[in-house]
N, C-alpha and C positions, 0 to 999 in steps of 0.2 A: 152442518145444519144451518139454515138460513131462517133468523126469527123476524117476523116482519113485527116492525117498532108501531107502536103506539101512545102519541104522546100524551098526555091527561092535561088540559088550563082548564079551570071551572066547570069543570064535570066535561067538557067536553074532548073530543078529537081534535089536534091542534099541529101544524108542523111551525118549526123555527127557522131560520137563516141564518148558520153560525150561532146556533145557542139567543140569537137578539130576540128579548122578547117582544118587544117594538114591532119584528118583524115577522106577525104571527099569518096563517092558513087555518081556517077552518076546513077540517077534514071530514066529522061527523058529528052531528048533534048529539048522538047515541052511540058511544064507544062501545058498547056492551052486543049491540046491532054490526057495528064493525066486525068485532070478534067472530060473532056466528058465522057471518058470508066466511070468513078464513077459515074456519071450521067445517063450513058445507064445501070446501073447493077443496079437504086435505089435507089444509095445513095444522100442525103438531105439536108446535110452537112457537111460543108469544113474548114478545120485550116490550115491559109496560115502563114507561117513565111518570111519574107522578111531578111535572116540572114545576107548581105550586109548593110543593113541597121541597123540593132542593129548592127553593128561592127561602122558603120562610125556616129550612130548618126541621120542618114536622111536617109528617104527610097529611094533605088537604083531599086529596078525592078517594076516601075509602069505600065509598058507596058504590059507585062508580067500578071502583075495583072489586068489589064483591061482585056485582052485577055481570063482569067479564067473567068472572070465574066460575056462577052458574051457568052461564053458557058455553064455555070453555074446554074440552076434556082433556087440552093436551098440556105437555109443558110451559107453565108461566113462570118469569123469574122479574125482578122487579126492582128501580131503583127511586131516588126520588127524598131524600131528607130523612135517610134510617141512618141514627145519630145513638140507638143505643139496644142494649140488649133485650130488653122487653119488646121495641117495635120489631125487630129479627123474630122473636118468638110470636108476634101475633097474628106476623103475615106469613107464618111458616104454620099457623095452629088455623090461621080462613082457607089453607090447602093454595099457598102459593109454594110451588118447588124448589127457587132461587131467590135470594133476597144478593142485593148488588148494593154494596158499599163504596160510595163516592169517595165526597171530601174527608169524610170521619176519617179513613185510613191514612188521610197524610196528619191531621189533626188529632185525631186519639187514637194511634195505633195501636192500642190496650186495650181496645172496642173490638178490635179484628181478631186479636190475639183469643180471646173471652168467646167472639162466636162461634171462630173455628173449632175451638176446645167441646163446645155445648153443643154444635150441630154438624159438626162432620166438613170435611172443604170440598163436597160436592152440591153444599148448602147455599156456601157462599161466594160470593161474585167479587172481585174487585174491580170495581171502576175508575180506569184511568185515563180520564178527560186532560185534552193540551196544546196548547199554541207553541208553535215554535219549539217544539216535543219538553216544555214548560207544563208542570200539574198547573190546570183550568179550576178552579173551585168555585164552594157559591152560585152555583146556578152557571158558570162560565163567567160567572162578572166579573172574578179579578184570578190574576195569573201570578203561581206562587214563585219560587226561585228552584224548584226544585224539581229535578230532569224527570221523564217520565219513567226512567229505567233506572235510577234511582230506588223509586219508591215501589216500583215490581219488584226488586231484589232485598228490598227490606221485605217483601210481605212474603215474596216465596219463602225467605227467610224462616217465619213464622206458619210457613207452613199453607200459604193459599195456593192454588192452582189453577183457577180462572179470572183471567181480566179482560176485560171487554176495554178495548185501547180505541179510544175515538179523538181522531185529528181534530180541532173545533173548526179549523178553516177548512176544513171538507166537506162541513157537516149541512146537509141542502143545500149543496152548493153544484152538484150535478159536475163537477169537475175531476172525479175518480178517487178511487182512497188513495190514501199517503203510500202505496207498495212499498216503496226504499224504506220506512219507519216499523212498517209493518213485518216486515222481512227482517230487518235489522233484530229487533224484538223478539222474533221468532227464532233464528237460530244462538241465540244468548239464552235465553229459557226455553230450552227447544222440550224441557219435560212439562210445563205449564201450558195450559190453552190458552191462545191468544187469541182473543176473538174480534173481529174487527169492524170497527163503524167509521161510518161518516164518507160518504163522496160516493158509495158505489152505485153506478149508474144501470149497468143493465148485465143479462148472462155472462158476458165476455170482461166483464172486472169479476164477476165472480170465478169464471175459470180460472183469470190471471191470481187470485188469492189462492184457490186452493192446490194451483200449480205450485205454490210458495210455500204450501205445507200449512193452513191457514184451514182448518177443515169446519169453524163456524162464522160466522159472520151478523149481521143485522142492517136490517135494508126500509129505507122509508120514502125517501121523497121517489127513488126511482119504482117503485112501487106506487104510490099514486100517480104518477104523470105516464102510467102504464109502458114505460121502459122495461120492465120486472113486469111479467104476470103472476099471478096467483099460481095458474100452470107449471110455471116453468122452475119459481121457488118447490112446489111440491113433488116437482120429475128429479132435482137437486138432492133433496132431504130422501125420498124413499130410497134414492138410489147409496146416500151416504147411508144407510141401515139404523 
């Protein structure tokens, strides 16, 4: 499945360059307006990032995110400064489907441990942000010592099964996903989904992922600079069932 991304700065629609916030795109004034057109074209499912919130730690645009999700009917999963079990439980009780866990999981993995336990590991997402296949944390501000695959095998460990693996120097950067990393990743946890972000440019990076055994992904700038349609993401997703 191919979830088209939606970033959240101050209620609005926002894209980045490599995670910099410095280096931001207004995408829509009205994210919740976003959402609908993807919903009147088909699409099924949604990747919200609340990037206020992975900067400060706490999620900042709930509103916002209520707002997508009365418009919304299909799959929302959602990442962005969920740092403890009660925000897991409140964005799983507003009828979001997927809560994704960033930095907490290199930082409290007793946090992942605890959600997987209380909500099932179809619940939860791990997110694993990286330069130089280095865990990205903090908003992507600073870069830990610790390999990306590393800390996928601690978590499969405990029991997770989804991680959405985004290169940061891919990430808006219209230069293709990391394949070799993505591949890499894929056949070591070949029973985990690895879901893939950052760089994918148009249909023909998407075949090359799913050629790779790569069968979800998340797509944003090539999506706005209409490289990606609407179309052609939802000819993708009906046809994966």
């Amino acid at each position: 499945m191919i979830f088209p991304a939606i970033d959240l700065k101050s209620g609005k629609s926002v894209r980045l360059y490599k995670g910099n916030f410095a280096e931001e795109t207004l995408i829509e004034e009205t994210p919740a307006l976003q959402a609908q057109k993807y919903q009147e074209a088909g699409i099924k499912c949604l990747h919200l990032v609340d990037l206020d919130g992975a900067l400060k730690g706490t999620p900042q645009n709930e509103t916002v995110i209520k707002d997508i999700r009365k418009l919304f009917t299909g799959l929302i999963e959602i990442g962005g400064g969920i740092r403890d079990l009660n925000r897991v439980k409140h964005y799983l009780d507003l009828g979001i489907n997927r809560v994704i866990i960033g930095s907490a999981a290199l930082f409290n993995p007793e946090f992942v441990v605890e959600s997987l336990k209380e909500f099932g590991a179809d619940k939860i997402v791990i997110g694993v942000d990286g330069t130089n296949e280095l865990v990205a944390v903090n908003g992507w501000l600073d870069t830990s010592d610790t390999k990306m695959e590393t800390l996928i095998a601690k978590m499969e460990q405990v029991g997770a099964r989804n991680f959405i693996v985004t290169d940061v120097q891919r990430d808006g950067t219209m230069n293709g996903p990391n394949v070799e990393l993505l591949k890499k990743l894929k056949k070591r946890f070949n029973g985990c989904n690895i879901i893939a972000s950052g760089g994918i440019r148009d249909i023909e990076d998407v075949k090359i992922l799913v050629a790779a055994g790569l069968k979800d992904m998340v797509v944003g700038k090539s999506l706005f600079e209409g490289r990606l349609t609407l179309q052609e993401i939802a000819e993708v997703n009906d046809n994966a069932g």
